[in-house]
C-alpha positions as CSV (number, residue, x, y, z in Angstrom):
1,X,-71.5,-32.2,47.4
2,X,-74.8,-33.3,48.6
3,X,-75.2,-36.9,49.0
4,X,-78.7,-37.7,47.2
5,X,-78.5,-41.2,47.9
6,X,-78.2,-41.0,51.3
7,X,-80.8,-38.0,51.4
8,X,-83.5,-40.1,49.4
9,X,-83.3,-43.3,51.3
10,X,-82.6,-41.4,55.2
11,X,-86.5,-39.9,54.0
12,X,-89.9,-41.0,54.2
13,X,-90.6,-38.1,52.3
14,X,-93.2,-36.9,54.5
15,X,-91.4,-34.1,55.4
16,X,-92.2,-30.5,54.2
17,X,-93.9,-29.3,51.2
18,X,-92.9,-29.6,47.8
19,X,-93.7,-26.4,46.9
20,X,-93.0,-23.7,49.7
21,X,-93.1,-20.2,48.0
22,X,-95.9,-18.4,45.8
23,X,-92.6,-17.2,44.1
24,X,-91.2,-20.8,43.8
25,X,-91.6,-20.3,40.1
26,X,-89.8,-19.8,36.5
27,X,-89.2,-16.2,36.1
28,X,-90.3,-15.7,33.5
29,X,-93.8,-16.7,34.7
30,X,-94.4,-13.7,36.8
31,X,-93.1,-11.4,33.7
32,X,-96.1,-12.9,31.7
33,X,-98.3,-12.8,34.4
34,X,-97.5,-8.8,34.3
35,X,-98.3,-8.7,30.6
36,X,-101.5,-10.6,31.0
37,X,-102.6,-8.5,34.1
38,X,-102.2,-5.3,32.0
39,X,-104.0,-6.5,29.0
40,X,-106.6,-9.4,29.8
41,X,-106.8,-9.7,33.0
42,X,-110.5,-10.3,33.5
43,X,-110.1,-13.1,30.8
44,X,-111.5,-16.5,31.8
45,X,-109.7,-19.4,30.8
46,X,-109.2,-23.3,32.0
47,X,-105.8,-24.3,32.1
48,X,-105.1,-28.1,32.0
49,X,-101.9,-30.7,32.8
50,X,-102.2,-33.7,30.6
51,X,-100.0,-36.7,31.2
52,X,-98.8,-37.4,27.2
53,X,-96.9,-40.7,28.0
54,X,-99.7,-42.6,28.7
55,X,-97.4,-45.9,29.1
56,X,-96.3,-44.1,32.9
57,X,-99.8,-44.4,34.8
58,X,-99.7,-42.0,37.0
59,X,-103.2,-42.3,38.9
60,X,-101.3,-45.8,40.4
61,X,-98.1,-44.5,41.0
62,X,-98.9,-41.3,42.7
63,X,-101.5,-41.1,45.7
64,X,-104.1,-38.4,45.6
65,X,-104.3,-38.1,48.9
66,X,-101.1,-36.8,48.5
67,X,-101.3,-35.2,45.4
68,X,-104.5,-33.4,46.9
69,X,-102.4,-32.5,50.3
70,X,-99.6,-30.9,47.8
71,X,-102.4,-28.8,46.1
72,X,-104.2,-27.8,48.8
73,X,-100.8,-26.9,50.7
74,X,-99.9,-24.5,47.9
75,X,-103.4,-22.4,47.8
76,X,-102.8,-21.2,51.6
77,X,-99.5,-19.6,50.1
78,X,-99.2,-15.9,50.1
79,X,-96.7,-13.8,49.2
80,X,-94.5,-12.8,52.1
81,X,-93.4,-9.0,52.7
82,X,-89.8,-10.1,52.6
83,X,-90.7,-11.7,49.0
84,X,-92.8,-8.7,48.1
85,X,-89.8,-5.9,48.8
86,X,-87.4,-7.7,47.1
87,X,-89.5,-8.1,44.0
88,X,-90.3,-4.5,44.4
89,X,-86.6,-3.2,45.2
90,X,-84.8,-5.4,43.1
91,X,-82.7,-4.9,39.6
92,X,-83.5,-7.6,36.8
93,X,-81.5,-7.6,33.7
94,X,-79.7,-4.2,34.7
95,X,-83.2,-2.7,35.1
96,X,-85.0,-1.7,38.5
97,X,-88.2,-1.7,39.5
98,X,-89.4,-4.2,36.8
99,X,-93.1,-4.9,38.5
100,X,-95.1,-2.4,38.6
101,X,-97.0,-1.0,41.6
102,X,-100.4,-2.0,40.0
103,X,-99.2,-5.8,39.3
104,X,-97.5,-6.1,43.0
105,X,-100.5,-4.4,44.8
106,X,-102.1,-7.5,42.8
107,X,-99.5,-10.2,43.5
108,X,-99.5,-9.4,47.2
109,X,-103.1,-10.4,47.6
110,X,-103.0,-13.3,45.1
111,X,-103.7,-16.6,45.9
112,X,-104.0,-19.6,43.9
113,X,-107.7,-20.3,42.4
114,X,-109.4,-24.3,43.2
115,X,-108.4,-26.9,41.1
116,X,-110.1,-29.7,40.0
117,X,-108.9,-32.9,40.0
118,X,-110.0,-36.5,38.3
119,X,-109.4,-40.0,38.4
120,X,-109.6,-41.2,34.7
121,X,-108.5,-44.9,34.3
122,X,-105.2,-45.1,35.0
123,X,-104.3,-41.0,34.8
124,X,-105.5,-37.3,36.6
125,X,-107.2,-34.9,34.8
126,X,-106.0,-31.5,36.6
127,X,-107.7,-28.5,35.4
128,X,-107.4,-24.9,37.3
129,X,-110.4,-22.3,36.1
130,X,-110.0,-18.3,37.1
131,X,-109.2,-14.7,35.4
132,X,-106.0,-15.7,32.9
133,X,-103.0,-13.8,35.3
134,X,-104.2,-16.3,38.0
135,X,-105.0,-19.4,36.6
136,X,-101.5,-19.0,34.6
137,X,-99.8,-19.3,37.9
138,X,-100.7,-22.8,38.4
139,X,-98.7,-24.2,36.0
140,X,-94.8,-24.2,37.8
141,X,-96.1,-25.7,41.4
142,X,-98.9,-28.1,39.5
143,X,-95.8,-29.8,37.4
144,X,-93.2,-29.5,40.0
145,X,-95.7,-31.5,43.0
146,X,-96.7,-34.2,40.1
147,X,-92.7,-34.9,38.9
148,X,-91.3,-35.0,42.8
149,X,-94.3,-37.0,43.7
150,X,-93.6,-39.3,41.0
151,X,-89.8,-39.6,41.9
152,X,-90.9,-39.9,45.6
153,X,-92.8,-43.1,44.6
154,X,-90.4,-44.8,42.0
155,X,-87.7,-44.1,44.5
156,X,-89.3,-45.4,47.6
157,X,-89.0,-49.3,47.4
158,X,-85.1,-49.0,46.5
159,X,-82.1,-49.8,48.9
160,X,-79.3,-47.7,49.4
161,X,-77.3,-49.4,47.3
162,X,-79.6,-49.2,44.3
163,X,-80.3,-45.6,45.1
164,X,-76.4,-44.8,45.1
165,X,-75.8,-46.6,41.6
166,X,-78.6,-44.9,40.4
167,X,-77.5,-41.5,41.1
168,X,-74.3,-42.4,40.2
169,X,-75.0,-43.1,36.9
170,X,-77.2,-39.5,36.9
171,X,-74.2,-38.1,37.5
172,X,-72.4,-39.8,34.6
173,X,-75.1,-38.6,32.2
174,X,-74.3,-35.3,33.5
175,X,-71.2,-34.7,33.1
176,X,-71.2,-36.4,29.8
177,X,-73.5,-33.9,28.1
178,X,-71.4,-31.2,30.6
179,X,-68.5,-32.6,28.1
180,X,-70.2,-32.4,25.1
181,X,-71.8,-28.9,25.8
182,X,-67.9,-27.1,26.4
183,X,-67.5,-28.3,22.9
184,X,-69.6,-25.9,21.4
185,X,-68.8,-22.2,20.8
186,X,-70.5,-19.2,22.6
187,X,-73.0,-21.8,23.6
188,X,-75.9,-19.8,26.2
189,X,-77.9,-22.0,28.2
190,X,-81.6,-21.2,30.0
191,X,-82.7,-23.6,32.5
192,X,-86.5,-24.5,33.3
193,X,-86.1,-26.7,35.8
194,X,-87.8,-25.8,38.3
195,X,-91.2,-27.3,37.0
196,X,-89.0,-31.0,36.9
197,X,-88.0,-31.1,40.3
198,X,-86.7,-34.1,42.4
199,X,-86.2,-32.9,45.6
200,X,-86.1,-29.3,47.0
201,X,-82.7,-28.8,47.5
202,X,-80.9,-27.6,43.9
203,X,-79.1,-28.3,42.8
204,X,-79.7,-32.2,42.1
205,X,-78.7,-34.5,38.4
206,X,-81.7,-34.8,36.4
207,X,-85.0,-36.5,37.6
208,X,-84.4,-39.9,35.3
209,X,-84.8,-43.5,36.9
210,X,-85.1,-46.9,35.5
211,X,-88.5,-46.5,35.2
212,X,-90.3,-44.4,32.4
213,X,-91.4,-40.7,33.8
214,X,-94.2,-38.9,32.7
215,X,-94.4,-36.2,30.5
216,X,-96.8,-33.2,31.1
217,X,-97.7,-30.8,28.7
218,X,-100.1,-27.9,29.6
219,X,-103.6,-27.5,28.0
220,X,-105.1,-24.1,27.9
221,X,-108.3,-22.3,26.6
222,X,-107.9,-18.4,26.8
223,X,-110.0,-16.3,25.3
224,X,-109.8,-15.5,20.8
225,X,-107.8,-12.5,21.7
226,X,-104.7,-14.6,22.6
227,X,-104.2,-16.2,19.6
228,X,-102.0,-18.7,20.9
229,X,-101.9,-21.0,23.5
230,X,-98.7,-20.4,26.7
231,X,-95.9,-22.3,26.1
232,X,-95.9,-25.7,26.4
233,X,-94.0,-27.2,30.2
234,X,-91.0,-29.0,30.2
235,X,-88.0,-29.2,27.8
236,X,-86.8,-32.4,26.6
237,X,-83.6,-33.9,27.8
């Protein structure tokens, strides 16, 4: 078992980017961005990140030098050919070759479109503007840098001590709800954690600390045709 504690407080966390992988993402993600690419994907549309517990201010908890570095880390990120075969070659729900040649000829030159980023009072305004299938893509790695740069930050003035009670009680609340969860029958469980990260190694307890955490929900403005704005980030705990 991997010893966060130790891990979080041994860190400066200036060590290697939170987000490594134009693939580091929720599957499902690059299954819509398929759909969209097929149907509208000369669409131009502003996605957003809003901060909705405005109590949590994130603007002087996290750095934007930092959060900037994160950002601008992730759009030099292409997909490699090892990444590209095995999305090619691969089966997915018992069936092969679920991207197409049109979408991967498109994914293997993608690269994340400019961001813009704001300093409002105490909160960031973070908007992404480009055709739908890439602006869409934004939304994984955008969540994932602002929650582990938020647990970075809320972690970092805590002694060892503190940091191994805390996780300790994480792990309590996990196996808790563990408990309760084997309790119920033919229960099937999907997992989107990968936008509410805390730390890169998985898998880790959930990203609570004393303190409050923020939480993002995605802002979008596609074009009529949609009809209905992508899912909202995040599930509740």
């Amino acid at each position: 078992m991997v010893d966060i504690a130790t891990r979080v407080y041994n860190h400066t966390w200036k060590i290697d980017p939170i987000v490594r992988s134009v693939v580091d993402t929720d599957f499902y993600k690059l299954l819509m961005a398929q759909t969209i690419f097929r149907r509208h994907r000369d669409a131009a549309v502003t996605f957003g990140i809003k901060n909705r517990t405005a109590r949590v201010r994130l603007a002087e908890i996290v750095d934007e030098g930092e959060l900037r570095e994160q950002l601008d880390h992730i759009r030099t990120l292409r997909l490699t050919r090892g990444e590209s075969t095995w999305l090619r070659g691969n089966t997915f729900y018992g069936k092969r070759w679920m991207f197409g040649p049109a979408f991967m000829a498109w994914f293997d030159a993608f690269e994340m479109p400019e961001y813009r980023l704001d300093r409002v009072g105490d909160q960031y305004h973070l908007t992404f503007e480009g055709s739908w299938p890439e602006a869409m893509m934004w939304e994984i790695p955008a969540l994932a840098v602002l929650m582990e740069l938020h647990s970075r930050a809320v972690t970092k003035g805590l002694g060892k001590f503190e940091l191994q009670v805390l996780y300790a009680m994480a792990m309590t609340r996990v196996w808790e709800k563990i408990g309760r969860l084997k309790l119920l029958p033919g229960i099937s469980i999907a997992d989107f954690g990968t936008r509410r990260r805390h730390g890169f190694l998985p898998p880790l307890p959930p990203r609570r600390c004393a303190r409050s955490r923020p939480d993002f929900a995605p802002t979008d403005r596609a074009p009529a045709s949609n009809g209905r704005a992508l899912r909202r980030a995040g599930a509740a705990d």
